[in-house]
BAVEX-272259 format. One line per 5 residues: number of its first residue (from 1); their letters; for each residue x, y, z of C-alpha. Coordinates in steps of 0.5 Angstrom, whole numbers. Example, Ala and Ser with C-alpha at 12.3 -4.5 7.8 and 13.67 -1.06 7.14 Angstrom:
1> as> 25 -9 16 | 27 -2 14
//
This chain:
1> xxxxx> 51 -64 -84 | 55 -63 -77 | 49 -64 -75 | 49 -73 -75 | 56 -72 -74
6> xxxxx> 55 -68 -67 | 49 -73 -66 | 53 -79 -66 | 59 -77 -61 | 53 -75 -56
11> xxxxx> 51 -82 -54 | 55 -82 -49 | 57 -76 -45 | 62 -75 -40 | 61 -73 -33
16> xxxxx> 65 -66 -32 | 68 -64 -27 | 67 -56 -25 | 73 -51 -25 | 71 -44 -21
21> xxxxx> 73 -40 -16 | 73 -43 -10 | 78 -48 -14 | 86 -46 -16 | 89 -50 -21
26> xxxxx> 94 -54 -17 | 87 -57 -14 | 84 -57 -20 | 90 -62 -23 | 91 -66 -16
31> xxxxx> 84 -68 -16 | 82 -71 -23 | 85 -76 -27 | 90 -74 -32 | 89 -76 -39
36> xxxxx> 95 -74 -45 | 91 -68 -47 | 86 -63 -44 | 84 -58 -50 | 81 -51 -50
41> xxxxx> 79 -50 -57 | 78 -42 -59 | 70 -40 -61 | 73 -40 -69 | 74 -49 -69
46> xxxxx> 68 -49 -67 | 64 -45 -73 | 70 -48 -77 | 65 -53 -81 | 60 -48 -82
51> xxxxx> 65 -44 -86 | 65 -43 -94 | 69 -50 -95 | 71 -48 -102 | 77 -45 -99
56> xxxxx> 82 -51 -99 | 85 -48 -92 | 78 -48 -88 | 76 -55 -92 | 83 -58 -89
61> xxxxx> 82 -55 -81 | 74 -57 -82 | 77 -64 -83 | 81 -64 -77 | 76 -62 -73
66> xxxxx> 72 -67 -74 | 77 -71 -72 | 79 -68 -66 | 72 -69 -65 | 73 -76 -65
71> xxxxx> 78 -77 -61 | 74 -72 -56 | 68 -78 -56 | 74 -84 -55 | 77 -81 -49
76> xxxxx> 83 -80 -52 | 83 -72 -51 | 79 -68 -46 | 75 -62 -47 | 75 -56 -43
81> xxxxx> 69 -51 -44 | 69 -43 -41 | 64 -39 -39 | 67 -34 -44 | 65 -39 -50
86> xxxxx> 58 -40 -47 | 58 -33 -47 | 61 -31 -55 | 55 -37 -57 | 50 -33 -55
91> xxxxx> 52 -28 -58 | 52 -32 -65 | 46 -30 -70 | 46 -36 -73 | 40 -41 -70
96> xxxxx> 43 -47 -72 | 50 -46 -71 | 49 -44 -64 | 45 -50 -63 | 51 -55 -66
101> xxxxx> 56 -51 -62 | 51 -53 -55 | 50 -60 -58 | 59 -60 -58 | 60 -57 -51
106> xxxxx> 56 -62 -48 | 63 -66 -50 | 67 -63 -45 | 69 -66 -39 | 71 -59 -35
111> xxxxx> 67 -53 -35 | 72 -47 -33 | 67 -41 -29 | 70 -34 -28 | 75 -33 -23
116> xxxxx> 80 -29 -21 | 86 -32 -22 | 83 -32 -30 | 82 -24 -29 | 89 -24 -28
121> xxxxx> 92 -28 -33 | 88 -24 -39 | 90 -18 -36 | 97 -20 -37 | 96 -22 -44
126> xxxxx> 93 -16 -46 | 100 -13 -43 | 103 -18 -49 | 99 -16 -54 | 94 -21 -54
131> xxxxx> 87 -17 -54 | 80 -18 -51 | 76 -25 -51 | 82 -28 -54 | 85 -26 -47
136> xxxxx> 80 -28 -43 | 79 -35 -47 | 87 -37 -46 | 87 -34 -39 | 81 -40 -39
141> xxxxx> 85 -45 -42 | 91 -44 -37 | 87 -44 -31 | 84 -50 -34 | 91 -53 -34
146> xxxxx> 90 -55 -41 | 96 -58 -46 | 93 -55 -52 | 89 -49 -54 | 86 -49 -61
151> xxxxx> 84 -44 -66 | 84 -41 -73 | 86 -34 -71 | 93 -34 -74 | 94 -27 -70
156> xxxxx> 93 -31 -63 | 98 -36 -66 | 103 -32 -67 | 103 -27 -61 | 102 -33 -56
161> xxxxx> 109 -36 -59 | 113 -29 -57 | 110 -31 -49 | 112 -37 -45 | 105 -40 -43
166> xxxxx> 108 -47 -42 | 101 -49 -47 | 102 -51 -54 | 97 -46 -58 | 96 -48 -65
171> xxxxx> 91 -50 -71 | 87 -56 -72 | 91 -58 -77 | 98 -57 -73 | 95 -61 -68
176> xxxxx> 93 -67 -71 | 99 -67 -74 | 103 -66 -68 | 99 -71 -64 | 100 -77 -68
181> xx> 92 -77 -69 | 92 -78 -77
//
């Protein structure tokens, strides 16, 4: 199923640029090229496909991942993958799917590494109320100087809103309709 999918859009990678901890957002952003979008999808998106698609929520934002998909492949959004992801996909029990979400991260144009400055941002999202992993993820995604975080996790949608991160966080559908990409 998401296999052809995810084949189809690997045939031409884009190169990456690393973003670690000698790098600081202010370098990061002076030194690449700037595109409408830069997104950080949450670990969920990525697993979106793989859930029981009978309930019309999940079938509707598996749809639109996959458009987000595409969009990712024709270069009219930028990826962002983390060490935090890399790490939760290792720790996915399922074979398949772990290996879907590898083929997908190979999308990415940016890589964020562990640094300080991300160690920092969690803390002070876990201050406000955003926990654990999702702490560190939208920690990634602003110190990645993303635009966009993505996720299926109505909690991480609703806490973020009470915080001023200066980055739209949503589900894949509120994102293909609010970026115009139907």
């Amino acid at each position: 199923m998401l296999s052809e999918f995810v084949q189809d859009r690997l045939a031409n990678l884009p190169s990456r640029v690393r973003i670690g901890a000698e790098s600081s957002r202010a370098e990061v952003q002076a030194g690449e090229r700037q595109t409408t979008v830069k997104l950080y999808l949450d670990m969920c998106v990525y697993n979106r496909p793989f859930d029981d698609q009978s309930d019309l929520r999940i079938k509707l934002e598996t749809i639109a991942c996959q458009m987000i998909f595409e969009k990712i492949q024709a270069g009219k959004i930028e990826l962002v993958w983390s060490f935090m992801l890399e790490f939760e996909n290792e720790l996915n029990p399922f074979t398949e799917r772990k290996g879907e979400i590898v083929l997908l991260s190979r999308l990415a144009r940016h890589l964020i590494e562990p640094n300080q400055a991300i160690q920092v941002k969690a803390e002070n999202l876990e201050r406000n109320g955003i926990k654990g992993k999702d702490s560190v993820h939208l920690g990634c995604a602003l110190v990645g100087g993303c635009s966009h975080f993505v996720t299926c996790d109505d909690r991480i949608i609703k806490r973020s809103a009470a915080l001023d991160l200066r980055m739209v966080v949503c589900n894949p559908v509120g994102f293909i309709l609010k970026e115009g990409f139907q």
